[in-house]
C-alpha positions as CSV (number, residue, x, y, z in Angstrom):
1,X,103.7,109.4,110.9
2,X,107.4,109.4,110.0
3,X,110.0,109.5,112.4
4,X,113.7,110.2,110.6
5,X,116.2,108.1,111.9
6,X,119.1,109.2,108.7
7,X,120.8,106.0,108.8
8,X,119.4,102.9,106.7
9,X,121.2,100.4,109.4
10,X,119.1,102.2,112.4
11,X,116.0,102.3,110.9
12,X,116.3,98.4,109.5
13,X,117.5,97.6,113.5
14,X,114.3,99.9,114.9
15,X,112.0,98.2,112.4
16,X,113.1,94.1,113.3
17,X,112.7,95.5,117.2
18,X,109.7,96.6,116.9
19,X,108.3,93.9,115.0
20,X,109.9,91.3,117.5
21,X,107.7,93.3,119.9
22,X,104.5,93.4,117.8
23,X,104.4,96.2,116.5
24,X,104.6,97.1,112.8
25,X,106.4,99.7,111.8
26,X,108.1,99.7,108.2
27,X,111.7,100.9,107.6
28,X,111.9,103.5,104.4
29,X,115.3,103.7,103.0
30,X,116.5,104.8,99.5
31,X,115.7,105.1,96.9
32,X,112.2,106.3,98.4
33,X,113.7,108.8,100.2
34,X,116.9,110.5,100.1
35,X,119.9,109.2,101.3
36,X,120.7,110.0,105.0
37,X,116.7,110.3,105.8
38,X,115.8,106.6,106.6
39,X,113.3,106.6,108.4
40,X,110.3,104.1,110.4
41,X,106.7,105.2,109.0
42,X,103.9,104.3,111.9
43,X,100.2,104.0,110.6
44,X,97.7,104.2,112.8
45,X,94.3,104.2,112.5
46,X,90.8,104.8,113.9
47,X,90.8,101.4,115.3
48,X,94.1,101.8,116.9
49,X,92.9,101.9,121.0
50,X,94.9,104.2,123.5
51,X,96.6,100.4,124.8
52,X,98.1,99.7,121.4
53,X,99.6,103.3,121.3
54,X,100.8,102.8,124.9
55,X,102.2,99.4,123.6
56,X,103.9,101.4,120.8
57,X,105.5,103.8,122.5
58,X,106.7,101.4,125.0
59,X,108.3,99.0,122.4
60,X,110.1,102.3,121.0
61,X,111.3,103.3,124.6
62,X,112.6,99.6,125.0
63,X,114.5,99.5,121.7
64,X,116.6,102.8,123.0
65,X,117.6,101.2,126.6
């Protein structure tokens, strides 16, 4: 699931957040995608339980505040 950030200096900052948090997210930046369409890719799978989404989505929220 991609989420566009546009530049490759937020997505690279979201990314090391994330990851400082425990949560792996990868940064794609050019020349994958276009210019101005950086962006973080999450993954997640079948074994993925409704507390590691919760964790997600709480590491995002904390990156933003």
């Amino acid at each position: 699931m991609p989420w566009v950030l546009g530049s490759e200096a937020d997505a690279l900052r979201l990314a090391a957040n994330l990851r400082e948090r425990g949560v792996h997210a990868v940064a794609i930046r050019p020349p994958t995608v276009p210019e101005g369409t950086s962006r973080i890719r999450f993954a997640f799978t079948a074994r993925h339980t409704e507390d590691d989404v919760a964790r997600a989505i709480d590491a995002v929220l904390d990156s933003f505040t």
